[in-house]
ZAKOL-36213 format. One line per 4 residues: for each residue z, y, x of C-alpha. Coordinates in Angstrom, 2 decimals, always signed. Example, Ala and Ser with C-alpha at 12.3 -4.5 7.8 and 13.67 -1.06 7.14 Angstrom:
ZAKOL-36213
+7.80 -4.50 +12.30 | +7.14 -1.06 +13.67
//
This chain:
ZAKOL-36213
+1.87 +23.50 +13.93 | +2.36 +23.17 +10.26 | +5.63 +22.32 +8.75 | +4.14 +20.79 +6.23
+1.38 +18.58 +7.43 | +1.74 +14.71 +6.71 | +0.41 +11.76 +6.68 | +1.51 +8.58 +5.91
-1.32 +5.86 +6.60 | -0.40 +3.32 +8.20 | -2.28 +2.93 +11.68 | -2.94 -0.71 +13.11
-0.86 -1.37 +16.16 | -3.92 -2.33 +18.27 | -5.44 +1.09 +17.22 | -4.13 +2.60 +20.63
-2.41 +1.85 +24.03 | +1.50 +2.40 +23.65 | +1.66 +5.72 +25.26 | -1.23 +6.93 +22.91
+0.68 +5.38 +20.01 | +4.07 +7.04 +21.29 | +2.94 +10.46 +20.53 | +0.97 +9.85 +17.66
+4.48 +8.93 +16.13 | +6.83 +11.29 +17.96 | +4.39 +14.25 +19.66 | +4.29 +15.96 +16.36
+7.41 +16.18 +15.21 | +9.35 +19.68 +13.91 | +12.40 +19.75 +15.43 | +14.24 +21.67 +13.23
+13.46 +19.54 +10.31 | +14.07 +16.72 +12.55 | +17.23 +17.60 +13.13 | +18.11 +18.13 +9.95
+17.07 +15.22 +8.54 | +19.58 +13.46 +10.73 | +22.13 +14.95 +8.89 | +20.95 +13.32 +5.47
+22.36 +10.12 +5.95 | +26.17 +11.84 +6.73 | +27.95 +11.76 +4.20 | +32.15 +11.64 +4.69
+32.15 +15.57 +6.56 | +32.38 +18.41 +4.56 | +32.41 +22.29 +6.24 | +34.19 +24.95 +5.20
+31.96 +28.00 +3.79 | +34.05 +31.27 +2.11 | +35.70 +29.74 -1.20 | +32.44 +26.95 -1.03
+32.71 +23.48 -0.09 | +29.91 +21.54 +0.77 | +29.48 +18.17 +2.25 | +26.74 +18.69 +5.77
+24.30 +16.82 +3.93 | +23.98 +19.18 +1.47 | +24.10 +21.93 +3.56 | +20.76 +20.45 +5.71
+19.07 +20.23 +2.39 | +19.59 +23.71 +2.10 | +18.33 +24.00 +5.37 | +15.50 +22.23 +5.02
+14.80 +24.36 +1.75 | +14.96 +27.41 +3.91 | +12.42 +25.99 +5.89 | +10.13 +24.55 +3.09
+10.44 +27.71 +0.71 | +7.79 +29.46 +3.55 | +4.85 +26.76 +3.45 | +2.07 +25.90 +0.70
+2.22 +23.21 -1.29 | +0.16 +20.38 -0.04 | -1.05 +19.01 -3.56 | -0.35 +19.62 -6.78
+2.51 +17.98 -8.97 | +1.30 +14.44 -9.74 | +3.17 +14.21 -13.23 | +3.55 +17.26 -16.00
+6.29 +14.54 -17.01 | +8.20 +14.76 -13.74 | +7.79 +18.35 -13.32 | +9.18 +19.31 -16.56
+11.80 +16.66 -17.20 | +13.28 +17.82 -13.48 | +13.64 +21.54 -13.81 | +14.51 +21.10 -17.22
+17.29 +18.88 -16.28 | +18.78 +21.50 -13.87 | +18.39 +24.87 -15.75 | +20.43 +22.78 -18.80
+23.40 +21.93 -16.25 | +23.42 +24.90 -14.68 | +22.60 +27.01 -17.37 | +25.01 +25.40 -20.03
+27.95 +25.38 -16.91 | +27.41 +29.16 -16.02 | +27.48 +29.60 -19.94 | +30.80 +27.36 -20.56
+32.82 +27.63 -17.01 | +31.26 +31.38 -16.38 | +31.61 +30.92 -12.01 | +34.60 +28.49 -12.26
+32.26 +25.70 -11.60 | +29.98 +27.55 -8.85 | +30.14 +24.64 -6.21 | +29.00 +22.20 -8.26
+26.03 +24.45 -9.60 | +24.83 +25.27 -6.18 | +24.71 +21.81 -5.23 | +22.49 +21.04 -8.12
+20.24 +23.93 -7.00 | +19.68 +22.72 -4.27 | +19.28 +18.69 -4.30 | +16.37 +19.71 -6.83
+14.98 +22.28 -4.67 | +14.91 +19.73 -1.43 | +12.93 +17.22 -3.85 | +10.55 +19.64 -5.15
+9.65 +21.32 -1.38 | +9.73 +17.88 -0.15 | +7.19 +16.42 -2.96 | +5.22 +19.53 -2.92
+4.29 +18.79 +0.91 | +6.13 +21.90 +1.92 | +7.89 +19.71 +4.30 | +6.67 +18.10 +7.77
+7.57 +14.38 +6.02 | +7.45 +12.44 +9.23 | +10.15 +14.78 +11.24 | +12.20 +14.44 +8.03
+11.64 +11.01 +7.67 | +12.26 +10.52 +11.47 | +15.33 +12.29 +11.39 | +16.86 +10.42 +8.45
+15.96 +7.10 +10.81 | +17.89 +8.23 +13.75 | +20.50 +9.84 +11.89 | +21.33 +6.70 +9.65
+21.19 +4.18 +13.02 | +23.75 +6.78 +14.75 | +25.96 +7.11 +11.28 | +25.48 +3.24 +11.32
+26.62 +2.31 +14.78 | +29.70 +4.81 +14.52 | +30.91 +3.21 +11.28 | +30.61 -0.14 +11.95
+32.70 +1.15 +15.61 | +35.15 +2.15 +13.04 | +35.84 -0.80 +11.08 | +38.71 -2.12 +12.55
+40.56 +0.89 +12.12 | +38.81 +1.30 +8.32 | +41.19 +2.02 +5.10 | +39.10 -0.59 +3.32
+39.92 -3.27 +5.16 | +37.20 -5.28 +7.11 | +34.34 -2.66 +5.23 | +31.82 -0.08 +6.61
+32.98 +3.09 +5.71 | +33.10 +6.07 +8.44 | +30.71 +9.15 +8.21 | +29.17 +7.15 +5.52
+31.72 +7.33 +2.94 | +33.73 +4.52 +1.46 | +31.83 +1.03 +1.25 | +30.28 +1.71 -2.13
+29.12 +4.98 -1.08 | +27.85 +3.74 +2.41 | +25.49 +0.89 +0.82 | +24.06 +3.42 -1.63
+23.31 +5.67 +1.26 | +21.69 +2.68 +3.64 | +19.61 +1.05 +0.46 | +18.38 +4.48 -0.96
+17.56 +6.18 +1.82 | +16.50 +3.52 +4.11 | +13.79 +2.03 +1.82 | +12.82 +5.39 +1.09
+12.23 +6.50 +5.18 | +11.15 +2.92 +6.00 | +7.65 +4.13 +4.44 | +6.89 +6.28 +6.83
+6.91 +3.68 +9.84 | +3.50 +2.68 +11.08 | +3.88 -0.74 +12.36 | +4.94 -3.86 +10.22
+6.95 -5.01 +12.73 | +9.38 -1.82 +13.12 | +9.36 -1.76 +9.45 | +10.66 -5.14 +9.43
+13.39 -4.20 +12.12 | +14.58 -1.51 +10.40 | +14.65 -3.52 +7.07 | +16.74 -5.88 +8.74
+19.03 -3.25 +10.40 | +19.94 -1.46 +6.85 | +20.39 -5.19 +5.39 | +23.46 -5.51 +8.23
+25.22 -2.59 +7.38 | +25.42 -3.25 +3.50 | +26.48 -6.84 +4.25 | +29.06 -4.78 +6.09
+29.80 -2.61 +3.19 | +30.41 -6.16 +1.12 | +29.77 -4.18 -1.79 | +28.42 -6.06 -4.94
+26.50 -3.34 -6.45 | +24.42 -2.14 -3.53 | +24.10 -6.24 -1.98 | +22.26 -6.40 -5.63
+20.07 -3.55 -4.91 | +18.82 -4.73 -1.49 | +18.28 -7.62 -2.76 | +16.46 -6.18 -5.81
+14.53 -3.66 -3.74 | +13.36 -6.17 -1.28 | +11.97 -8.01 -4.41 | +10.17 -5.36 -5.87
+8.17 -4.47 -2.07 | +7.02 -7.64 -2.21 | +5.74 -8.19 -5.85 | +5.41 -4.94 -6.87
+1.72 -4.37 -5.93 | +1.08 -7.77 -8.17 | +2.53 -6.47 -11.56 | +1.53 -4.20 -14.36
+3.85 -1.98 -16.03 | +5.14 -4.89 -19.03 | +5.82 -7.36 -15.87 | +7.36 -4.33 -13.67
+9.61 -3.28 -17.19 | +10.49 -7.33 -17.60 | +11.64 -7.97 -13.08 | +13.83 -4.88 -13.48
+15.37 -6.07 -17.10 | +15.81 -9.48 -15.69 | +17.15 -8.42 -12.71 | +19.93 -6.32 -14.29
+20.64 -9.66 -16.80 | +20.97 -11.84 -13.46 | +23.58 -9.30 -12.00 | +25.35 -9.51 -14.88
+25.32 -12.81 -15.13 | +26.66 -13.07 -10.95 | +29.09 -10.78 -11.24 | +30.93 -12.26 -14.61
+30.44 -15.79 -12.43 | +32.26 -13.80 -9.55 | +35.23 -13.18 -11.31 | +35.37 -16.37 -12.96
+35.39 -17.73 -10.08 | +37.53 -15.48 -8.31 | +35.21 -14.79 -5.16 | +36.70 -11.38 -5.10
+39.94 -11.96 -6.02 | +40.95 -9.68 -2.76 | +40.22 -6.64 -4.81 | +42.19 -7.34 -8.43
+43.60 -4.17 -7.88 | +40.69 -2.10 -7.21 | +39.03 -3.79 -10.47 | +41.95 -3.39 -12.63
+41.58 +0.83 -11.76 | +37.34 +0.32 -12.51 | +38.04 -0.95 -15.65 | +40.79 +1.59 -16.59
+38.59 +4.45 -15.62 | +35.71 +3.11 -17.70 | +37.60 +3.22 -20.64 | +38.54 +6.52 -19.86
+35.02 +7.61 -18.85 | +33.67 +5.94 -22.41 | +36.06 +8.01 -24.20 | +34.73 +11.10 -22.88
+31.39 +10.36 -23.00 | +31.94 +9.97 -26.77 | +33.80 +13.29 -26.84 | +30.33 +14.56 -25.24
+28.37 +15.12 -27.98 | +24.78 +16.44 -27.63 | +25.86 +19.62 -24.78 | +28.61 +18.05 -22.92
+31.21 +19.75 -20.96 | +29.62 +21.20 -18.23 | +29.72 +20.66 -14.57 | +32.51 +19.62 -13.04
+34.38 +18.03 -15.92 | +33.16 +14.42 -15.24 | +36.79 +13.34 -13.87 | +40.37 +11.98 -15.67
+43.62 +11.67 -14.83 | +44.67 +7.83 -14.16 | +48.21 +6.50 -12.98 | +49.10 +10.07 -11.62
+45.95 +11.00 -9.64 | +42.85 +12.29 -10.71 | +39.44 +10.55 -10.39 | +35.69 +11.15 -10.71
+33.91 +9.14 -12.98 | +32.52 +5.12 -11.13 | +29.44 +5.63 -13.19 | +26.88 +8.44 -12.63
+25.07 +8.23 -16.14 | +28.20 +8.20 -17.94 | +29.28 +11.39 -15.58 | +25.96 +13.14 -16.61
+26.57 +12.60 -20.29 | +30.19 +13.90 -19.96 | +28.91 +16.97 -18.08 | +25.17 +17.49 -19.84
+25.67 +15.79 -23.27 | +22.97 +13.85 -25.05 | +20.40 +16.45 -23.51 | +21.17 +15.98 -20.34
+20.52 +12.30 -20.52 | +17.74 +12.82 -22.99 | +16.02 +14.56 -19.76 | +17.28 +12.48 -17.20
+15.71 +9.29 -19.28 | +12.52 +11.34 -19.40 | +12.44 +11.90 -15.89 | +12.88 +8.28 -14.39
+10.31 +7.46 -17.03 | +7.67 +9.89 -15.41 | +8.67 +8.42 -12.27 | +8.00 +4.85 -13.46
+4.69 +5.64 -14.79 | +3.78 +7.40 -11.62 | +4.38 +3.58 -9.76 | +1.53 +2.62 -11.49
-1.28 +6.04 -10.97 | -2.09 +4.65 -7.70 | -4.41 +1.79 -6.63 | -1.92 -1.17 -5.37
-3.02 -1.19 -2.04 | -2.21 +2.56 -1.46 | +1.10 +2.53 -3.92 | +4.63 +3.53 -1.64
+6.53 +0.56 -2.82 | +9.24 +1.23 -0.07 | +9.83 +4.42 -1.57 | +9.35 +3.09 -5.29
+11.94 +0.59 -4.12 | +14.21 +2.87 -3.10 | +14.18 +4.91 -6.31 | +15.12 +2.03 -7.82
+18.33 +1.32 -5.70 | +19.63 +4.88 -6.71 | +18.97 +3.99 -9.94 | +20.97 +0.67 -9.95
+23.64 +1.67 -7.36 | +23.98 +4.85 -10.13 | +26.10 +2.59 -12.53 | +28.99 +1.99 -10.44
+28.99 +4.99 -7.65 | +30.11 +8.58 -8.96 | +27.90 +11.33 -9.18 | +24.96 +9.31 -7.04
+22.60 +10.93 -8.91 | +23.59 +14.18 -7.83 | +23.46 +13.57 -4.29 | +21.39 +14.24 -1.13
+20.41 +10.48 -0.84 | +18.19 +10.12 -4.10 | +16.90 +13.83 -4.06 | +15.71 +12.82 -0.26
+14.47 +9.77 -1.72 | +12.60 +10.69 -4.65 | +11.32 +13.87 -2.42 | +9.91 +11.75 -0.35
+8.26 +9.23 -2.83 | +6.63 +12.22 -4.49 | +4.87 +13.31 -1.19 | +3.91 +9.57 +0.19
+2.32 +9.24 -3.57 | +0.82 +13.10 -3.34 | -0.74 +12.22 +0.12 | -1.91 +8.79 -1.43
-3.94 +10.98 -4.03 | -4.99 +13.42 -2.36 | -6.68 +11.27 +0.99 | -8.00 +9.07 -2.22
-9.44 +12.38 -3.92 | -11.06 +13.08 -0.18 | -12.60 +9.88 -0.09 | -14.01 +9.78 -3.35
-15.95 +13.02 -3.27 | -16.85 +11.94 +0.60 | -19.44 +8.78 -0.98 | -20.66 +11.18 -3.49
//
């Protein structure tokens, strides 16, 4: 079998008996890439490789890389805009890092390498999408159940945290990658399950940021197929006004007056990470360098755009800008009925979650994610492309 056949229509529950149904969803899954996709969602384990550090996530991207690297592509890219935005993106950092840093930042250049090689084999259809997308769903509910085990013994008191990270890190993991998976199930009802299930655990996390972007995701799957690009463009700007608007009421009123002292150190660090970012300039510092010294400990940047600014300069952002924009316009290629608003939805929790969660934008999470929007809309086109030249 294939590695990378997929499809992603959605089959009526009624279509077959449960047994028939059973295998339809399970009887053709790749192991290997199975397994590896349960890995994605694990985020708090690192292993040890000779003088290189990565976090197992990473490490079953590469994996699934080394798997995807061997099929054909499945369609071709779907936006020039995408395409060229992404690798330019990565040959800058890498390119301008190797250039400033010489190996010094190798680690951080690898992982780059290869969160934009797992969402180009992935969006190319090099990948089996349902054992991937399987994977990721039994791997989060396993990463899920352990955390939440863990809670009482949790140094965030009363949070999710575990093999997910700490509670900011957990939501973004649950909201990006579980929207983005929850595409890929069949039936309304187990989408509806598993909607619920990832809602849980970031009510567990009790994290502000990714709360907002369930709640903002779960917004956007349910209009989204209704709006056109201004009224898409004037949700999300409203959306970020009203969190704005909650979160200044928050502290007013002091609903979170538990963490004071974690919110003192955000807004010490963002004065530190503005500073930087205006030290910048249009080529940045290179890889790596996205972190400052506060109270006697060193700290990455809370804010992933500001961190790829620091590191890539005004290019960098000038490409990353370009990119999300290419994505954004791709929403709206698509006929609404056949459009992957799970997956559009969780593109746009990595985006939000990105402004308060360090380096989230150079993660396994939103590569997964944005992998696997580009092959639910690339199998979209291409079954639309089949029917189309089938009533000629």
């Amino acid at each position: 079998m294939s590695t990378s056949d997929t499809t992603v229509t959605t089959l009526p529950e009624t279509d077959a008996p449960p047994e028939s149904r059973w295998l339809q969803e399970w009887g053709d899954i790749v192991i290997p890439v199975f397994l590896l996709g349960m890995l994605i969602p694990v985020r708090g384990v690192e292993f040890l490789i000779p003088s290189l550090t990565l976090p197992v996530n990473t490490l079953a991207c590469l994996g699934l890389v080394g798997i995807g690297v061997w099929a054909g592509a499945r369609w071709r890219a779907g936006s020039l805009l995408v395409s060229l935005a992404g690798t330019g993106l990565v040959l800058w950092l890498v390119g301008w890092t190797l250039w400033v840093h010489g190996l010094g930042e190798l680690r951080r250049s690898v992982n780059i390498i290869i969160l934009f090689a797992v969402a180009a084999v992935l969006g190319a259809g090099r990948l089996h999408v349902r054992s991937v997308s399987r994977g990721v769903v039994i791997g989060m509910l396993i990463a899920l159940a352990f955390s939440a085990a863990l809670i009482p013994s949790s140094s965030y008191e009363g949070r999710l945290t575990g093999v997910l990270g700490d509670p900011n890190a957990a939501g973004y993991v649950l909201t990006t990658l579980g929207f983005a998976v929850i595409q890929s199930i069949r039936t309304r009802r187990a989408r509806l399950a598993f909607w619920a299930v990832v809602g849980i655990g970031v009510l567990l996390t009790v994290s502000r940021t990714t709360l907002f972007a369930y709640a903002v995701a779960t917004l956007w799957v349910l209009c989204a197929p209704r709006m056109n690009r201004l009224t898409s463009i004037a949700t999300l700007g409203v959306s970020a006004a009203l969190y704005a608007w909650v979160d200044a009421l928050a502290e007013a009123r002091g609903w979170f007056s538990d963490r004071e002292g974690s919110d003192d150190l955000r807004e010490a660090l963002a004065l530190a990470e503005q500073q930087m970012v205006r030290d910048a300039g249009w080529l940045g510092q290179g890889l790596g360098t996205a972190e400052v010294p506060i109270r006697g400990t060193t700290l990455f940047f809370h804010n992933s755009y500001r961190a790829m600014q620091t590191e890539g300069g005004l290019i960098a952002m000038g490409l990353l800008i370009a990119l999300i924009v290419g994505v954004f316009l791709m929403f709206h290629q698509l006929p609404s009925n056949d459009r992957p608003v799970w997956a559009e939805a969780a593109l746009i929790c990595g985006i939000i979650v990105s402004f308060n969660i360090g380096f989230s934008l150079t993660s396994p999470p939103i590569a997964v994610a944005l992998g696997l929007y580009l092959a639910y809309h690339g199998a979209a086109r291409t079954r639309i492309e089949a029917e189309a030249d089938g009533g000629q």
